[in-house]
N, C-alpha and C positions, 0 to 999 in steps of 0.2 A: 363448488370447489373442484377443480380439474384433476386428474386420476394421472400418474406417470408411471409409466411400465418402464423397467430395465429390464435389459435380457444380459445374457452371460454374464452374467456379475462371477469373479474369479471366486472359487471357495475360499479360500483364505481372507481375499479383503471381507465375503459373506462375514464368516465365524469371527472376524475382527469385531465387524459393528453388531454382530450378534452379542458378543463379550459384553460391548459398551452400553450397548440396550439393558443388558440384564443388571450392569453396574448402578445403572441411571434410574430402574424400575421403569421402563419404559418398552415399548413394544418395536420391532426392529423400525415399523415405518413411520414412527415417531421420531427414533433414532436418525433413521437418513433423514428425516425431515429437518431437523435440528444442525445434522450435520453439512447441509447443503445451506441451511439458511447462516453458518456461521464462516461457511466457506466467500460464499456472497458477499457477506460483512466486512469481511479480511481483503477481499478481493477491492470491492470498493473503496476500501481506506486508503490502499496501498495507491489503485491511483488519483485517489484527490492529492494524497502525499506528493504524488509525482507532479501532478497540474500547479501544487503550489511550488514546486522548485522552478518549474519551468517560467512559469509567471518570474519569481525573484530572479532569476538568471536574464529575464528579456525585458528587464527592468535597468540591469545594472549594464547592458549590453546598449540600451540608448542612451545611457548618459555620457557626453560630450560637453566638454569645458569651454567657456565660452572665451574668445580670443584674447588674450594677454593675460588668460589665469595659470598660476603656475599650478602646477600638478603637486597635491600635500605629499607625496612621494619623496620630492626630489626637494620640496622642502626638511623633511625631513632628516635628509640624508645631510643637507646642508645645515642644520644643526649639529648633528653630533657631528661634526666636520672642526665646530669650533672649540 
């Protein structure tokens, strides 16, 4: 298992995860442990989230109507038209 040293960690964020540690029953480098693997988690959600808009966006971005089709747009407008 690899060992991660921080330095200057500000006091307050310290006594933060110190707080959370001691809520949790957990030791603080449990705590950052937990708190770094939850950050990761969020982190990677966030951009699969994003690769899946991007996909649906560059999906909808090459569709092209093939010559003599009318756009259901403007059919519709021509609808409530009657």
């Amino acid at each position: 298992m690899a060992t991660l040293h921080v330095r200057n960690v500000p006091e307050k964020l310290y006594k933060r995860i110190q707080k959370l540690a001691e809520e949790e029953n957990r030791s603080v480098t449990a705590e950052v442990i937990q708190l770094l693997s939850q950050g990761l988690q969020a982190r990677e959600a966030r951009r699969s989230v994003a690769a899946a808009i991007d996909r649906i966006r560059s999906r909808t971005q090459k569709v092209t109507l093939p010559r003599g089709w009318t756009d259901s747009v403007d059919l519709i407008r021509e609808d409530r038209r009657r």
